[in-house]
C-alpha positions as a Markdown table, in Angstrom:
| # | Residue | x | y | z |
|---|---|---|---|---|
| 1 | Unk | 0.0 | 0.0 | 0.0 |
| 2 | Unk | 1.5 | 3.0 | -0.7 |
| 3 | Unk | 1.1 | 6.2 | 1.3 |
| 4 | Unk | 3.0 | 9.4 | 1.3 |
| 5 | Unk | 3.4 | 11.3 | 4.3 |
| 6 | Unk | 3.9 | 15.3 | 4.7 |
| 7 | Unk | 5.3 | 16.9 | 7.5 |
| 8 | Unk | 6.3 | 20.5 | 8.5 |
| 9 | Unk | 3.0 | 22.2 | 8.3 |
| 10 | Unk | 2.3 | 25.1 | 10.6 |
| 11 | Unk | 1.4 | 28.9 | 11.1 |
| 12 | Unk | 4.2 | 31.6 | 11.2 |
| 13 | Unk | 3.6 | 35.2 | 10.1 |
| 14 | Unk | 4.5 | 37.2 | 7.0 |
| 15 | Unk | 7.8 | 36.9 | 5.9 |
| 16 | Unk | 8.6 | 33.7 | 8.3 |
| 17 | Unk | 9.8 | 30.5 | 7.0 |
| 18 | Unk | 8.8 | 26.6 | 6.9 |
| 19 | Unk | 10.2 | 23.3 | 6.0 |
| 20 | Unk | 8.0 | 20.5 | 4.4 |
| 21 | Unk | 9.2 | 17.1 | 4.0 |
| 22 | Unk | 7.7 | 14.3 | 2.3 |
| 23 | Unk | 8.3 | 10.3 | 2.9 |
| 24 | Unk | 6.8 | 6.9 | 1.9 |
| 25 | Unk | 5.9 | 5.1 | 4.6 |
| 26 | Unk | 6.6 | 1.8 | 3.2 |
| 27 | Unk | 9.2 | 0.0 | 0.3 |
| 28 | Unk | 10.9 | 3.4 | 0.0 |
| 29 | Unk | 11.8 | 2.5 | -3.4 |
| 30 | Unk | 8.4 | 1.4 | -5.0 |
| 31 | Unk | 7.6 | 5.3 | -5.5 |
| 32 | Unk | 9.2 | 8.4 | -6.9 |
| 33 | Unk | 7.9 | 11.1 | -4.9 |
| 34 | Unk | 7.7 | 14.0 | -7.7 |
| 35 | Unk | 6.7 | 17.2 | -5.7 |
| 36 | Unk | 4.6 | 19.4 | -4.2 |
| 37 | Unk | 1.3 | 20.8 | -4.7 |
| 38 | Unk | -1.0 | 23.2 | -2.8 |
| 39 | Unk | -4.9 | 23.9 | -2.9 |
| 40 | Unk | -6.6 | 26.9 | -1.0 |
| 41 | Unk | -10.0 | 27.2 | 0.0 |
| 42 | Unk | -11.7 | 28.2 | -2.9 |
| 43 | Unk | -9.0 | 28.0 | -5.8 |
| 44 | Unk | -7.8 | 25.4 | -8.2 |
| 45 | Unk | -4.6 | 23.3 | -7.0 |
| 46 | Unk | -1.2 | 24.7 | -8.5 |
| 47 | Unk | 2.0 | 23.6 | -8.9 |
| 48 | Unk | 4.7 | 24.4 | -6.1 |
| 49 | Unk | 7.8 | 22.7 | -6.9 |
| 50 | Unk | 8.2 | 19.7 | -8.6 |
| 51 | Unk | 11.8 | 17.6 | -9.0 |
| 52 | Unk | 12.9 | 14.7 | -10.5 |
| 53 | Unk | 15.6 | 11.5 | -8.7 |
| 54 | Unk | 18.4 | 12.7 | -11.2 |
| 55 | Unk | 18.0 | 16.8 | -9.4 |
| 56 | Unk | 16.4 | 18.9 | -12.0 |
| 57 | Unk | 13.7 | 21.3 | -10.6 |
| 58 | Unk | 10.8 | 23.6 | -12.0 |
| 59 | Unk | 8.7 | 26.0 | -9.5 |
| 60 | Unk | 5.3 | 27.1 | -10.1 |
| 61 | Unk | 5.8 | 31.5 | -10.7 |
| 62 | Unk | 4.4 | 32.6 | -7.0 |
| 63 | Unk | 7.0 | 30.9 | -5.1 |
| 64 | Unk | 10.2 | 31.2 | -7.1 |
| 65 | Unk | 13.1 | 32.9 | -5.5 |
| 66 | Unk | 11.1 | 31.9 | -2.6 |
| 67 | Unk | 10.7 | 28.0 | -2.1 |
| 68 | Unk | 13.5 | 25.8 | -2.7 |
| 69 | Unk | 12.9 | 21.8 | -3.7 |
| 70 | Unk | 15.3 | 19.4 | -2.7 |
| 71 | Unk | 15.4 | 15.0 | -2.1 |
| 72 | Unk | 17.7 | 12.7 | -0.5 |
| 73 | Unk | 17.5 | 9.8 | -3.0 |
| 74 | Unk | 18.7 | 7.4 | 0.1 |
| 75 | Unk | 15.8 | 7.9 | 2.3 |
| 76 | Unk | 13.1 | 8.5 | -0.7 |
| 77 | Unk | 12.2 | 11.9 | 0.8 |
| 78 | Unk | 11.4 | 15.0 | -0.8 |
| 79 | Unk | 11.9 | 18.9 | 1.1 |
| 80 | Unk | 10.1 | 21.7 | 0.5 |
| 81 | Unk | 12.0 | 25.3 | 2.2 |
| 82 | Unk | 9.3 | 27.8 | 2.2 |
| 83 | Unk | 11.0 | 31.4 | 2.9 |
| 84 | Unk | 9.3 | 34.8 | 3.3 |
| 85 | Unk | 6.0 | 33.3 | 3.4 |
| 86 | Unk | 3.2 | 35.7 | 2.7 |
| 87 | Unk | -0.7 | 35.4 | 3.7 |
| 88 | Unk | -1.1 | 34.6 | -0.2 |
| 89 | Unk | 0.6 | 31.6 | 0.7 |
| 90 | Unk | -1.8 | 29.9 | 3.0 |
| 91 | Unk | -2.3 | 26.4 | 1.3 |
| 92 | Unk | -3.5 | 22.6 | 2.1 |
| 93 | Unk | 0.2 | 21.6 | 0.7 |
| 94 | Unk | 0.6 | 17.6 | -0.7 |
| 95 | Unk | 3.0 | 15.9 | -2.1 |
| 96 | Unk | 2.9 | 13.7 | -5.2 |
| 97 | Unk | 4.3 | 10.7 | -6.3 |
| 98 | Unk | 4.8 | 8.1 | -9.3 |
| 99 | Unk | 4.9 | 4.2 | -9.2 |
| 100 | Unk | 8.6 | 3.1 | -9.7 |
| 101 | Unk | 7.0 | 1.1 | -12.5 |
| 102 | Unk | 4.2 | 1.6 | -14.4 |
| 103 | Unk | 1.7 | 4.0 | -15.0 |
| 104 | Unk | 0.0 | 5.9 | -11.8 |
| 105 | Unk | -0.2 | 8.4 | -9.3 |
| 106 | Unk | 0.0 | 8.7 | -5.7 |
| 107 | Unk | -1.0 | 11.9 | -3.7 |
| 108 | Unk | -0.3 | 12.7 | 0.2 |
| 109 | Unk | -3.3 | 13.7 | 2.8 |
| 110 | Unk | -1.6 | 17.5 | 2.8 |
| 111 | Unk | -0.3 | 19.6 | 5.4 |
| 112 | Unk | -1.8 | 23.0 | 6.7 |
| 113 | Unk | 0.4 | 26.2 | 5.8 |
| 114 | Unk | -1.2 | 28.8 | 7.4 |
| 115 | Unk | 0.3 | 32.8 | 7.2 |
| 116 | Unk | -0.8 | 35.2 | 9.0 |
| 117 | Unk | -0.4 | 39.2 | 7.9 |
């Protein structure tokens, strides 16, 4: 069964900073976790940062300069640093992931960012 697991979600004010981190609680090596996404109340989900095992990145335009992606291939986990948060930024945040092999898709239960002004 696979299941991704987000931690690091929390409330800090304007201009504050977070760290997300993402892990597959089970055979660490049955899923490539991909990125992260975020959804707020009454918007469409968007594209924060996604990355790929061999270290290439794209960001989503809000957050670059901002957020930085990064994985530790060993442990199958995936980071998201959030710096100078803004309200803008408040967010159910998931991580995503892909089968190891063959076709699929594999989202987390999300994490609250919450910034306050």
């Amino acid at each position: 069964q696979v299941r991704l697991v987000e931690s690091g979600g929390g409330t800090v004010q304007a201009g504050g900073s977070l760290r997300l981190s993402c892990a597959h609680a089970g055979d660490i090596f049955s899923v490539n976790i991909t990125g992260w996404y975020r959804q707020a109340p009454g918007k469409e989900p968007e594209l924060v940062a996604a990355t790929t095992r061999g270290g290439s990145t794209r960001y989503g335009d809000p957050v670059k300069g901002r957020f930085s992606i990064s994985r530790d291939n060993t442990k199958n986990e995936v980071f998201l640093q959030m710096n100078n948060l803004q309200p803008e930024d408040t967010a159910v945040y998931c991580c995503s992931g892909i089968p190891a092999l063959g076709p699929g898709e594999y989202w987390g239960q999300g994490t609250q960012v919450t910034v306050s002004s």
